[in-house]
C-alpha positions in Angstrom: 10.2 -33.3 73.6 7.7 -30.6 72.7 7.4 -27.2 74.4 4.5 -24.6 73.5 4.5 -21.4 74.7 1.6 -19.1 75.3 0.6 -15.2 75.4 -2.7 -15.4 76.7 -5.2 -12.9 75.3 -5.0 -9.4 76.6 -8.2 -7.7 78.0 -6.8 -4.6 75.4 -5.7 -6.3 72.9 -8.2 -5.0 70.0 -7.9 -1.7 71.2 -6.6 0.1 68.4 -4.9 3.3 70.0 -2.5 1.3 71.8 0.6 -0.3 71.7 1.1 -4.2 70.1 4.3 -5.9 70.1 5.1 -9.3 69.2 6.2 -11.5 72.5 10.0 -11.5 72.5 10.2 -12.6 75.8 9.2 -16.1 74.4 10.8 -16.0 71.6 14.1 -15.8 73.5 13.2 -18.6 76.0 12.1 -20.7 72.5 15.6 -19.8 71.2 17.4 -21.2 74.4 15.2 -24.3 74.4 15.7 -25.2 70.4 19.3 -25.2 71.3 19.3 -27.3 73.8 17.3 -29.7 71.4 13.8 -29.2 72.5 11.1 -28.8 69.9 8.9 -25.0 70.5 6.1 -23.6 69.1 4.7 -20.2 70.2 1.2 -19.4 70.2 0.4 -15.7 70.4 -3.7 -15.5 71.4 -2.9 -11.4 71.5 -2.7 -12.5 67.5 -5.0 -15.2 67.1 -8.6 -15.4 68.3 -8.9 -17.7 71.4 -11.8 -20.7 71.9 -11.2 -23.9 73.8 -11.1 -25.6 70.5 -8.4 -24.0 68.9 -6.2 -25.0 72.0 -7.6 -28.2 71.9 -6.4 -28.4 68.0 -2.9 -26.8 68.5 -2.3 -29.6 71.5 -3.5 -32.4 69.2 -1.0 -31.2 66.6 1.8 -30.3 68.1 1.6 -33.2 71.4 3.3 -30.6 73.7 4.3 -32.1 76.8 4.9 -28.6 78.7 3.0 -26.0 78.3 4.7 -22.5 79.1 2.4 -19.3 80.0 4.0 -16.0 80.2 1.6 -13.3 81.7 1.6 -9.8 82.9 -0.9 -8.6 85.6 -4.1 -8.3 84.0 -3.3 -11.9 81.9 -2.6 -13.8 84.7 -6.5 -15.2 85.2 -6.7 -15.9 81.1 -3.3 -17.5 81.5 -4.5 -19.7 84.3 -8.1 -20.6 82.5 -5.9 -22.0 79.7 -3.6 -24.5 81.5 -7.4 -25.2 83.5 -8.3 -26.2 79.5 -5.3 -28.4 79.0 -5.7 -30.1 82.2 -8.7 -31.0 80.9 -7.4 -32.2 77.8 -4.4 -34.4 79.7 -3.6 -34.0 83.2 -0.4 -35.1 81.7 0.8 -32.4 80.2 2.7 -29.8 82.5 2.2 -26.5 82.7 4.3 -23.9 84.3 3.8 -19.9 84.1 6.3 -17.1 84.5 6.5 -13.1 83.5 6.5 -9.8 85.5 3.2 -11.1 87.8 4.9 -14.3 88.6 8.0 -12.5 89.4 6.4 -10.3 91.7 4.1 -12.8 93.7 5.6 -16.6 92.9 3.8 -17.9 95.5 0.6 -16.2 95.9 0.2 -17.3 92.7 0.2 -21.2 92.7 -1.9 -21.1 95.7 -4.4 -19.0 93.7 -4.4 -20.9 90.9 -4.4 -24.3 91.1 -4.2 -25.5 87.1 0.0 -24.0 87.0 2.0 -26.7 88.3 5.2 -24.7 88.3 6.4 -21.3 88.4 9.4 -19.9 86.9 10.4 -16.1 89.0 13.8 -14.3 87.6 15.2 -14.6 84.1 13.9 -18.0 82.7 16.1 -19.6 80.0 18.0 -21.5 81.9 15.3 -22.1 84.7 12.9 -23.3 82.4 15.3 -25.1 80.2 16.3 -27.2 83.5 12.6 -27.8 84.1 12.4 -29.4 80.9 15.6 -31.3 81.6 13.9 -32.4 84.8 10.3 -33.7 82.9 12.1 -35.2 80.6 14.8 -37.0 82.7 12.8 -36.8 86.5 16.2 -35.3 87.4 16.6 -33.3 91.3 13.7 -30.5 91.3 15.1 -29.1 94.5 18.0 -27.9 92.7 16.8 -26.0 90.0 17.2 -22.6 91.2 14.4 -19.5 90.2 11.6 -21.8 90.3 8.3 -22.6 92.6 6.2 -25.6 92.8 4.1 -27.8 94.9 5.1 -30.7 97.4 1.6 -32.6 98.6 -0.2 -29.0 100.0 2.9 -27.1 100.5 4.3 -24.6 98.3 8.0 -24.6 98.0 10.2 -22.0 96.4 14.1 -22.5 95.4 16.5 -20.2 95.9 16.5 -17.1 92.9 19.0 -17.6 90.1 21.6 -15.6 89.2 21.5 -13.5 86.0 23.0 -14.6 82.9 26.3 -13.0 82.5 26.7 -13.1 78.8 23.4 -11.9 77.1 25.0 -13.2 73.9 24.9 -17.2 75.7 21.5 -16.7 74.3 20.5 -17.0 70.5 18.9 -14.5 68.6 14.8 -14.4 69.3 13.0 -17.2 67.3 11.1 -14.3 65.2 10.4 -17.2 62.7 7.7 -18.4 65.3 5.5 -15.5 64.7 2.8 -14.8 62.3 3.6 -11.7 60.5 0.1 -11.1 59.8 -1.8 -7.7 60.3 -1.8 -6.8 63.9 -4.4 -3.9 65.4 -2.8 -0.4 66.5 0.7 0.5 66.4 4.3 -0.9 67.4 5.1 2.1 68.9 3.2 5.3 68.9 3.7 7.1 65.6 4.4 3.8 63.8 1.2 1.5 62.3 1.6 -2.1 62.4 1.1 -1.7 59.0 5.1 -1.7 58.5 7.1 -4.9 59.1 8.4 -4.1 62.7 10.4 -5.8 64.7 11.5 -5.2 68.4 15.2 -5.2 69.1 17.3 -5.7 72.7 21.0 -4.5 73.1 20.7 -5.3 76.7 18.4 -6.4 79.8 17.7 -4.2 83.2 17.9 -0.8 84.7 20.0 0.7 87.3 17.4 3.1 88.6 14.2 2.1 91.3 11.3 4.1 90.4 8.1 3.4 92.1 5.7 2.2 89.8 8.0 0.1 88.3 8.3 -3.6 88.7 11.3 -4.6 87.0 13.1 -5.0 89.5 11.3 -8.3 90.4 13.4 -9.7 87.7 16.2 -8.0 87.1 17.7 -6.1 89.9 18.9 -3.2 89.4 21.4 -4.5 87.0 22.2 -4.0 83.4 23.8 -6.3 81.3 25.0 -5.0 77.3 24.9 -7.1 74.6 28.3 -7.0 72.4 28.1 -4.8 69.6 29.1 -7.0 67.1 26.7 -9.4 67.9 23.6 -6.9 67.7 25.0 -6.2 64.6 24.9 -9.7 63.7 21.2 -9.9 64.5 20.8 -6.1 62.7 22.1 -7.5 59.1 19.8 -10.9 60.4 16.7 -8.9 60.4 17.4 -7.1 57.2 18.6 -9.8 54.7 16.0 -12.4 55.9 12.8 -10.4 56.9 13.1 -7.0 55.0 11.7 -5.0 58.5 11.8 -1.5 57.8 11.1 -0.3 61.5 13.0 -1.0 64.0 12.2 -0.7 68.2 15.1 -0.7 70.6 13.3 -1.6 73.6 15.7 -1.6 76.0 14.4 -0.5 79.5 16.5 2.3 79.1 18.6 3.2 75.8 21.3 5.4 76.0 23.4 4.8 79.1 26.2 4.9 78.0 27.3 7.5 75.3 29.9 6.5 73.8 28.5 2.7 73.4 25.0 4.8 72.2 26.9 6.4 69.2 29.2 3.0 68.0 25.2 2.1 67.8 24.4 4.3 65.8 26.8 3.5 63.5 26.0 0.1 63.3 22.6 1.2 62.5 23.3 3.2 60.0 25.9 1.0 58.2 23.7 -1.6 57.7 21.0 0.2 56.0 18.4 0.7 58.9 16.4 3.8 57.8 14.3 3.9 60.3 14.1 3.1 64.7 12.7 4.2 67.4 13.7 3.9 71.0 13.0 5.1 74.9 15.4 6.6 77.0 15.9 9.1 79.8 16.0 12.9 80.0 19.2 12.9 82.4 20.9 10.3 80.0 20.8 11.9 77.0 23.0 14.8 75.2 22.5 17.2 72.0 25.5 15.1 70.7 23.9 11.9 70.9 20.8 12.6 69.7 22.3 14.7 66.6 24.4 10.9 65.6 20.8 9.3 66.5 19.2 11.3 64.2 22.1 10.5 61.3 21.4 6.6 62.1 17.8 6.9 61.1 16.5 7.2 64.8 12.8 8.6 64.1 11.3 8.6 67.3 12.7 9.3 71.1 10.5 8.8 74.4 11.2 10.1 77.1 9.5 8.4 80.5 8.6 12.2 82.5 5.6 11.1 84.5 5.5 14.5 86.4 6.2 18.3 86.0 6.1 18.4 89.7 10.2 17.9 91.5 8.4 16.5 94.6 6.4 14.1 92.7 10.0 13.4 90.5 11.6 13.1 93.7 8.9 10.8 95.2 9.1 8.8 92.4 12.8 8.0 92.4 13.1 9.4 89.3 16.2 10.6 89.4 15.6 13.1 87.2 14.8 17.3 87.1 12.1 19.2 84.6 15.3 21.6 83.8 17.0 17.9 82.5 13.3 17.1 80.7 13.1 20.8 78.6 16.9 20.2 77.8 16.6 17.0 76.0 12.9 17.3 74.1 13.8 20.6 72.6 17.1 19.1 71.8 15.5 16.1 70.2 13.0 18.6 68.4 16.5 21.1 67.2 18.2 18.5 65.6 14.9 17.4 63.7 13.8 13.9 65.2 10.0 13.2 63.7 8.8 12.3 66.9 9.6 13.5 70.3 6.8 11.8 72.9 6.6 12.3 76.4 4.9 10.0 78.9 3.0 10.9 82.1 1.4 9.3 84.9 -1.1 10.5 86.6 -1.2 9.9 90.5 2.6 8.1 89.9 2.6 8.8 93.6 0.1 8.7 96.3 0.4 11.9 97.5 -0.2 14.0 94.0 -1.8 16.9 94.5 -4.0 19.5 91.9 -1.3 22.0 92.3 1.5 19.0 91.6 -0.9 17.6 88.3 -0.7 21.4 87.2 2.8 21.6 86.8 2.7 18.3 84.7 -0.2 20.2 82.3 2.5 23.2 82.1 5.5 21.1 81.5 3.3 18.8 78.8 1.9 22.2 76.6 5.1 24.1 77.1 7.2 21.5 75.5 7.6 20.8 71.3 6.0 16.8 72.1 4.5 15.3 69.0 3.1 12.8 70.8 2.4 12.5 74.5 0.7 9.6 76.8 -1.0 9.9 80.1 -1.9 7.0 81.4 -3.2 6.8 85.3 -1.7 4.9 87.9 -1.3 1.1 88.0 0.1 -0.1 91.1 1.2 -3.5 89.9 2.3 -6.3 92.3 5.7 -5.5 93.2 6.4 -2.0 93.1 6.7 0.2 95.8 3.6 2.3 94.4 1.4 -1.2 95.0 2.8 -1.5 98.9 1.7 2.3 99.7 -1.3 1.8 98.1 -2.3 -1.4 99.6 -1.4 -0.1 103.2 -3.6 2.6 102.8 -6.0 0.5 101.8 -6.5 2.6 98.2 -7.1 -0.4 96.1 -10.7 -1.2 96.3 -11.9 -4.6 97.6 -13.5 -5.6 94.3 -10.2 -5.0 92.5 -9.2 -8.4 90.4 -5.8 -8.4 88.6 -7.3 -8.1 85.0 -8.8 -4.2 86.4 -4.9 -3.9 86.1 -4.6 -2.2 83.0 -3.1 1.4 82.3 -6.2 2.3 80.0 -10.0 1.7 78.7 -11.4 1.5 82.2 -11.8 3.1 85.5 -9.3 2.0 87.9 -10.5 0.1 90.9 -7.9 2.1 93.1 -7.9 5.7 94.5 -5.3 7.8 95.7 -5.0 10.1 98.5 -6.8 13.2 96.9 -8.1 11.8 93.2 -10.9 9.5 93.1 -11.1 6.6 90.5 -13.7 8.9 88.1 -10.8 11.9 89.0 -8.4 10.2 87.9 -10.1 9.2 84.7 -11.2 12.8 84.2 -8.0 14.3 84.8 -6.4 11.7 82.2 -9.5 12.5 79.2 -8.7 16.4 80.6 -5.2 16.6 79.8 -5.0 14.6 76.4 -7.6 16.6 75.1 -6.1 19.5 75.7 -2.8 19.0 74.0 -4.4 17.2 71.1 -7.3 18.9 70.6 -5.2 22.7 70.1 -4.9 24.0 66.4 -1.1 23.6 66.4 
């Protein structure tokens, strides 16, 4: 049987300044399926330029029987047009969605859009893999834990499933089912997608709960590591067979544990990786550890600040102090990583204040940053940033999920003393003024 699964096009996705990274999280689910048996293809429309008739095309090609969406907040209407198209095509075909909007409302989201048939919340290979099982052999759909679908009118949802214990249960991503063609912007900031990249996982989850964030829709707050021999396994992989000369650890947050941090960098460094980038956490990270990063060929660190301000940090769950921030960027600067970048949110929390924004401009142009990124507020589905903000009534009326984006508009949200235009002035306000300085 034939899967294909789909990124839908981004709203951003030609914007050049930002971040564009191949879909891994399909390329795992493609790796559990294909050994299992099934047949994938992956069809990246952040990539390739999206009409009805190319889909029509790819489905008369590759004679897909599921379809597979995987969408974030602002995708989740382009995702939903595209299984409306292959309805049309063959009412036939199923088509099932899943990623961090499904996880966070699985079953607003099949009574909003009618064209998914099922919905996949929690980790998905084995969900979707027992979806397939069940097309294929019409076995018991009740039982197949993690996923939502429709019965007649009503929407039913089964129980979540548990994690996967092992991470290395799963095969190495299916990086053969991308085009490695030129790509707009950068696979990390610093880094052009110019170089052959690649994005690399030694584990899934984080233990902490701040607010903004909606991980925790699908992970918990667990983490599960990866064994180090088998990352190094997938290290020598990506060397021998595609020659990448970057490399992105995009774990949700790298270095938690130190010792296992530094047998990484080993590893790294032993098999000929010259350069890698990764994002981590000020209160996680010692001189020590970055010095052996820096050895391994580590050329960029970033650290996830989001405020100067310790009431903000403390509203925010961080977890985290600005005395813990200055520590470990002019550590990272002293031992001589290219790039240290810092990234800040503006209105992370509600209740930020001019005075609280202020200590955040202080912290960003006292600090030896490279690179920096403000972004404003997104209160995505989920979080508890998006329950404070709705309560208050902050997100405007006229707000649809694809306004959900970080950047390149102005937000359809308020908070309680920044405007939408204040929010997008105070964001132009504060890059400028650490770019634009003569140092």
């Amino acid at each position: 049987m034939n899967v294909l699964l789909i990124r839908p096009p981004n709203p951003l996705q030609h914007v050049k300044i930002l971040t564009h990274t191949k879909p891994m999280n399909l390329a795992y689910l493609a790796s559990y399926l294909r050994k299992h048996s099934f047949k994938v293809c992956i069809v990246d429309y952040e990539t390739r330029q999206y009409s009805d008739d190319d889909l029509f095309q790819i489905l008369n090609d590759k004679k897909p029987s599921i379809i597979g969406v995987s969408c974030m907040t602002p995708t989740i209407r382009n995702g939903a047009k595209i299984c409306y198209v292959v309805k049309k095509y063959s009412n036939d075909i199923v088509t099932v969605v899943g990623g961090p909007h499904a996880n966070s409302l699985p079953v607003q989201v099949l009574k909003e859009f009618l064209a998914f048939d099922y919905l996949i919340y929690g980790e998905g290979e084995v969900t979707l893999l027992e979806l397939c099982n069940y097309v294929q052999n019409r076995s018991a759909l009740e039982q197949i834990k993690g996923l939502v679908y429709r019965n007649g009118k009503e929407i039913m949802q089964n129980p979540k499933r548990e994690l996967i214990n092992d991470l290395d249960e799963i095969p190495f991503p299916a990086r053969d089912l991308f085009e490695y063609g030129k790509q707009v912007g950068h696979v990390s900031r610093g880094f052009s997608n110019k170089l052959l990249a690649t994005t690399l996982y030694t584990s899934r989850g984080c233990p902490y709960s701040c607010g903004f964030c909606a991980i925790q829709n699908t992970f918990g707050r667990t983490v599960r590591f990866r064994k180090i021999s088998k990352i190094e396994e997938e290290i020598r992989m990506l060397v021998k067979d595609y020659n990448f000369n970057h490399i992105v650890i995009a774990d949700d947050t790298f270095c938690l544990k130190k010792d296992r941090t530094i047998e990484l960098c080993d590893v790294l460094k032993r098999n000929g990786i010259k350069s890698w980038s990764c994002d981590t956490r000020a209160n996680t990270i010692t001189k020590e550890v970055l010095v052996m990063m820096k050895q391994s060929g580590c050329k960029k660190v970033a650290f996830g600040v989001e405020s100067g301000s310790e009431r903000i940090l403390g509203l925010n769950n961080k977890q985290v102090t600005v005395e813990q921030i200055k520590s470990a960027v002019n550590w990272a600067n002293e031992v001589g990583i290219k790039h240290v970048e810092g990234d800040f949110i503006i209105g992370s929390d509600p209740s930020e204040t001019i005075n609280d924004l202020e200590m955040t401009r202080k912290l960003i142009l006292s600090l030896p940053w490279t690179l920096i990124s403000v972004s404003v507020i997104v209160p995505f589905p989920g979080t508890h940033v998006y329950e404070i903000m709705r309560e208050k009534g902050m997100i405007h009326d006229d707000a649809d999920w694809e306004d959900f984006v970080m950047f390149g508009s102005t937000p359809k949200w308020h908070t309680e003393h920044f405007s939408s235009e204040d929010l997008i002035e105070l964001q132009k306000k504060i890059t400028k003024e650490f770019y634009l300085r003569p140092n």
